[in-house]
C-alpha positions, 0 to 999 in steps of 0.5 A, spaced: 567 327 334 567 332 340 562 336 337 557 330 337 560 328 344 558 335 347 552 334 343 550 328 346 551 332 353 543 335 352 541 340 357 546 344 360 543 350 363 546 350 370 552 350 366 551 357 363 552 362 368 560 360 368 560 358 360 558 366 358 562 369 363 569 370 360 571 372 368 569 365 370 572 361 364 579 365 365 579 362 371 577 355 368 582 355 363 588 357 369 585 351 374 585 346 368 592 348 365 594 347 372 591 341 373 593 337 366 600 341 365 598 342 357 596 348 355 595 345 348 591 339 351 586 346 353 587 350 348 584 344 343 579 343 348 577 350 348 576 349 340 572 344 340 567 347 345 566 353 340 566 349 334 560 344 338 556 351 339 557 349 346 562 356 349 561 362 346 568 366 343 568 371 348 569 364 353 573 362 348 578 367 348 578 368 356 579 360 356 585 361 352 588 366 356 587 363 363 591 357 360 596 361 358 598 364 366 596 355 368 601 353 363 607 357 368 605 352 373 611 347 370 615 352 370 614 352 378 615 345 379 621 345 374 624 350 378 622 347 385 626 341 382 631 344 379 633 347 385 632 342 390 625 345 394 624 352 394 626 356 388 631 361 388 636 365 383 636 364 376 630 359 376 626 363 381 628 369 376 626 365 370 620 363 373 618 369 376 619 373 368 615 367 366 609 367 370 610 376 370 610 376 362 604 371 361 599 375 367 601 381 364 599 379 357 592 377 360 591 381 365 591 386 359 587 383 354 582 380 359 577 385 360 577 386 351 575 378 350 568 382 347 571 387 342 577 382 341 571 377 340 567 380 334 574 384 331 575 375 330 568 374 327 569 378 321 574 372 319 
């Protein structure tokens, strides 16, 4: 059903610099994580989109690493809430760990999405 629905969009060249540029769609996946606070929400989207034919695996797998850093926001407001304005001691800690862990992941694996792309076309 969303591949139809992509389908039905038609012509979408003035999209096509930002879906084949990994750089621009991690930044994407950041922004729209943000905004709904579900990476699963993202990451499902993200699968559509390559099964319509309308984002390219490399897209793909950088799409899917900026959702994992936009998925700390809720953590961030977890703990602005927990603690009551800004955070501090063990909910900064944690949210720090967090947001560390998940932009070192990404930040390490990002400028490999072309051979982590065709390493998963194989399959």
């Amino acid at each position: 059903m969303f591949a139809g629905g992509m389908k039905a969009l038609g012509s979408v060249e003035q999209l096509e610099p930002f879906i084949k540029n990994p750089y621009w769609m991690f930044l994407g996946g950041i922004i729209c994580t943000l905004a709904w606070q579900s990476s699963s929400l993202s990451t499902t989207a993200i699968v559509g989109l390559v099964a319509s034919g309308f984002l390219p695996l490399p897209s793909a797998i950088a799409a899917v690493l900026g959702a994992n850093i936009g998925t700390t926001g809720t953590i961030w407001l977890a703990s602005i809430f927990v603690s009551d304005g800004l955070p501090k001691g063990e909910t900064l800690r944690i949210a720090m760990a967090h947001t560390g862990v998940n932009l070192f992941m990404a930040i390490s694996l990002l400028p490999f999405v072309h051979p982590i792309a065709r390493f998963l076309s194989r399959f």
